[in-house]
C-alpha positions in Angstrom: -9.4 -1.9 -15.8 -11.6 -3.6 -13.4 -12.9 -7.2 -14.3 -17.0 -8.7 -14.0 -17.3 -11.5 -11.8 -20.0 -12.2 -9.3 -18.5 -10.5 -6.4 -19.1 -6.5 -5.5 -15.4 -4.5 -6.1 -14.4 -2.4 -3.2 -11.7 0.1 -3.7 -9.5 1.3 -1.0 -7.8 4.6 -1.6 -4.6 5.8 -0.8 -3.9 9.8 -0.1 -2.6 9.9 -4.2 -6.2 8.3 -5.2 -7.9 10.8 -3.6 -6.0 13.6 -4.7 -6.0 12.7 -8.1 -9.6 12.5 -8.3 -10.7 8.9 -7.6 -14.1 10.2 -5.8 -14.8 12.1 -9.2 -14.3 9.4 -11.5 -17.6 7.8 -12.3 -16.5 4.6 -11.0 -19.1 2.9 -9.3 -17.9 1.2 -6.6 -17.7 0.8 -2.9 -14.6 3.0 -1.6 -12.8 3.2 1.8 -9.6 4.2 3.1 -8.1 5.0 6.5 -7.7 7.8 9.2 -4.4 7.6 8.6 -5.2 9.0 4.5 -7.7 11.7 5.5 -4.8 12.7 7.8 -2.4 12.6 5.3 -4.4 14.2 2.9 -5.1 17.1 5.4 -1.3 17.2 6.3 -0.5 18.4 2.7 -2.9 21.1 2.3 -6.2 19.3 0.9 -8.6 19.5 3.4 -10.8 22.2 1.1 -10.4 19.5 -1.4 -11.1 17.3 0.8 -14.4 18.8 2.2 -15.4 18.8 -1.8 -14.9 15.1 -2.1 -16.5 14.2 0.5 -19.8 15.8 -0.8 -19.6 14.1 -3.9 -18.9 10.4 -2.7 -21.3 10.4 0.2 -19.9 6.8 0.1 -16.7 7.4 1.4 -16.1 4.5 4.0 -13.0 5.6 6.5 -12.4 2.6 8.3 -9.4 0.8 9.9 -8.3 -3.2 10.1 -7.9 -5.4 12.8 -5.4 -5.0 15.0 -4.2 -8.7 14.4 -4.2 -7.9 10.6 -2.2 -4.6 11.0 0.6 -6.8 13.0 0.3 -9.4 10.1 0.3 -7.0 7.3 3.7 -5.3 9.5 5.7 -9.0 9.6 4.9 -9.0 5.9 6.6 -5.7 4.8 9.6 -6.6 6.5 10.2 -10.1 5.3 9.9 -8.3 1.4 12.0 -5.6 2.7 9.8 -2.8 2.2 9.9 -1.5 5.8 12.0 1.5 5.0 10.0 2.5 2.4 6.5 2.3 3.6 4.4 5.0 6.3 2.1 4.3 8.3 -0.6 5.2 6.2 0.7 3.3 3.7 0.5 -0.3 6.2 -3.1 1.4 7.0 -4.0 0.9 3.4 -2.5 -2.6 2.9 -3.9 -3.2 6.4 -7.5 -2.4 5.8 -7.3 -4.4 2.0 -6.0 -7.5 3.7 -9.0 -6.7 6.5 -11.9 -6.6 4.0 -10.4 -9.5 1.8 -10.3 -11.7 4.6 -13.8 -11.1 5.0 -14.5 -12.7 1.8 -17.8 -9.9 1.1 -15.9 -8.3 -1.5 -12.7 -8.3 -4.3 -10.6 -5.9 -3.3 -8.5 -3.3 -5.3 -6.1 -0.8 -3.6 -6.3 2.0 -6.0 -2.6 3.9 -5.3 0.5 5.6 -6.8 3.1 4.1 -4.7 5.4 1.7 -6.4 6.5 -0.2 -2.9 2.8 -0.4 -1.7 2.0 -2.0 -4.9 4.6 -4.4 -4.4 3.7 -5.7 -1.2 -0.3 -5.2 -2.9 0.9 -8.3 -5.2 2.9 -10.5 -3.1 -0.3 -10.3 -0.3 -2.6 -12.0 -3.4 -4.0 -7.9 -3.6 -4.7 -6.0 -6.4 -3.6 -3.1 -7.1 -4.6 0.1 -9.5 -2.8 3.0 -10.3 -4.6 6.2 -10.6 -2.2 8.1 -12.5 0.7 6.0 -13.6 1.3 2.7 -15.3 1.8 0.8 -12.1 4.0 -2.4 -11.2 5.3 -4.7 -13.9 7.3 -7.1 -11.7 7.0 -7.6 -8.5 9.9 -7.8 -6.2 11.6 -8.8 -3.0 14.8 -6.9 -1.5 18.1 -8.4 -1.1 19.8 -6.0 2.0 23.5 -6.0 1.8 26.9 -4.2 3.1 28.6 -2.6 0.5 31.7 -3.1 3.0 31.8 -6.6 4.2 29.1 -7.9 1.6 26.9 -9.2 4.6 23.7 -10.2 3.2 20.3 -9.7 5.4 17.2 -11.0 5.0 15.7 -8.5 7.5 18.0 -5.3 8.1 18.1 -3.5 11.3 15.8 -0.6 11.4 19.0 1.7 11.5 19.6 0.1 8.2 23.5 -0.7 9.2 25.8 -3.5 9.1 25.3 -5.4 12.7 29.2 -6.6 11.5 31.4 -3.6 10.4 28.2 -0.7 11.4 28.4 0.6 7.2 25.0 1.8 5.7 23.0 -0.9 3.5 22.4 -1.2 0.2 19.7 -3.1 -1.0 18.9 -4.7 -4.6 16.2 -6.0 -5.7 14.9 -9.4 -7.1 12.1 -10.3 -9.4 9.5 -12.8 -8.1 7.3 -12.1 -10.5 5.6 -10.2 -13.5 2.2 -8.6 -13.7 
């Protein structure tokens, strides 16, 4: 699963990662995630589980990016059309990989269960793990389009409508790429 090469690993975790049991694998690597994950975590009844983690990987770095990365990481999203389908967390993740790749310390692997954040994991030159399922095996880009007027957009509005006849999107989706 993960590769030798002369340069540490760090793993940044997503709130599946740690709920699956990431902390209690063996693995021995550097982890991090976000505020925005312990929050998340916390949000759907895991802070017991939580607490019990966090004893075990006294390692646990919970850290955020740059503000210029976030905004960067953001523009990103939307021009692959992954906007609608990404939190905040989930940009805090992607956020905080792009953060500690562009310091150039470490390889970085984003250790998640979200199809979409692996996406835009690939197409940002990240990698990215799966915890529990099989993961990506294409990567892809969004086409946006009115199933009315058959407008295309590059970049849909964030009411996700028709800025000609006001009908709902649809999106497809494109293949850039295999894993």
């Amino acid at each position: 699963m993960l590769s030798n090469n002369s340069k540490p690993k760090t793993l940044v975790l997503d709130a599946s990662a740690l709920i699956n049991g990431v902390l209690q694998s063996g693995i021995d690597l550097k982890m991090c995630t976000t505020p925005a994950v312990i929050d998340e975590a916390r949000g759907r009844g895991y802070s017991s589980f939580l607490r019990g983690e966090a004893q075990r990987a006294r390692d646990l770095a919970v850290m955020e990016a740059s503000p210029e990365i976030l905004e960067l990481v953001k523009v990103r999203i939307r021009e692959l059309g992954e906007s609608a389908r990404l939190s905040n967390t989930d940009i805090s993740v992607i956020a905080l990989a792009m953060h500690l790749k562009n310091e150039g310390t470490t390889d970085v692997i984003i250790m998640t269960d979200d199809y979409s954040l692996q996406n835009v994991a690939a197409a940002m030159g990240i990698q990215a793990k799966s915890s529990s399922t099989q993961g990506i095996t294409k990567q892809i880009e969004w086409t946006y389009y009115c199933p009315a007027c058959f407008k295309k957009y590059d970049r849909p509005s964030k009411d996700m409508s028709c800025r000609f006849c006001g009908t709902k999107l649809k999106r497809k989706p494109t293949v850039i790429g295999r894993r």
